[in-house]
C-alpha positions, 0 to 999 in steps of 0.5 A, a space after each residue: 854617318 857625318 853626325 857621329 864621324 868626323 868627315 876625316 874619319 869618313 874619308 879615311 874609312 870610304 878612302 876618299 878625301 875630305 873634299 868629296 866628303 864635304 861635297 857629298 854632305 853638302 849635295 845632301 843636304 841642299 838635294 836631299 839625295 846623294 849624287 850617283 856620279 861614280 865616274 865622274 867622283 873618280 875622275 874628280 877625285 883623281 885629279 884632286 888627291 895629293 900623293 906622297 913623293 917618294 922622298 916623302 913616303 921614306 921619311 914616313 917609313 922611316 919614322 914609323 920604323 923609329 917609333 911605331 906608335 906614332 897617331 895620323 895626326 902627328 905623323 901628318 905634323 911631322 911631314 907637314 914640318 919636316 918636309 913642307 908637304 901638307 897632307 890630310 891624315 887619309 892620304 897619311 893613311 891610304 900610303 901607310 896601307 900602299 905600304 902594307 901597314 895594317 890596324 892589326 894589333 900582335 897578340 902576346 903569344 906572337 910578341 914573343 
């Protein structure tokens, strides 16, 4: 997967970060095999993910609210400038999903 993905869109796909991405295609390609570790992956991974407060997270609706067609990448920006929080786009994603968000797009006859 990581030659035709960037390891964002890996993350944001698996709903992992970045950090075990990287991990695991580094094990890879120094083993050779990729490590079967799922509780430890876990509790490693929940120790190191970065959650929105929830201040931060009514910035994110709200904006969204405002202007619903907003990429990760700028809604990531704007918290990044607005509230000092630096996040990676998966955990910008993974909170929009928490919220209910979806990647579902309305037909026309639904619009209306």
């Amino acid at each position: 997967m990581s030659h035709r993905l960037e390891r964002d869109d890996i993350a944001m796909f698996l709903n992992l970060s970045t950090h075990t991405i990287r991990q695991v295609i580094s094990h890879f390609r120094t083993h050779g095999t990729i490590p079967n570790q799922e509780e430890e992956s876990a509790e490693k991974e929940h120790k190191n993910n970065r959650h929105l407060r929830d201040v931060d997270v009514e910035f994110l609706l709200g904006t969204i609210k405002k202007s619903p067609d907003l990429y990760l990448d700028k809604l990531q920006e704007m918290l990044a400038i607005n509230c000092g929080v630096e996040v990676s786009r998966s955990t910008v994603w993974r909170t929009l999903r928490r919220c209910g968000f979806t990647m579902k797009k309305l037909s026309r006859v639904a619009v209306e």
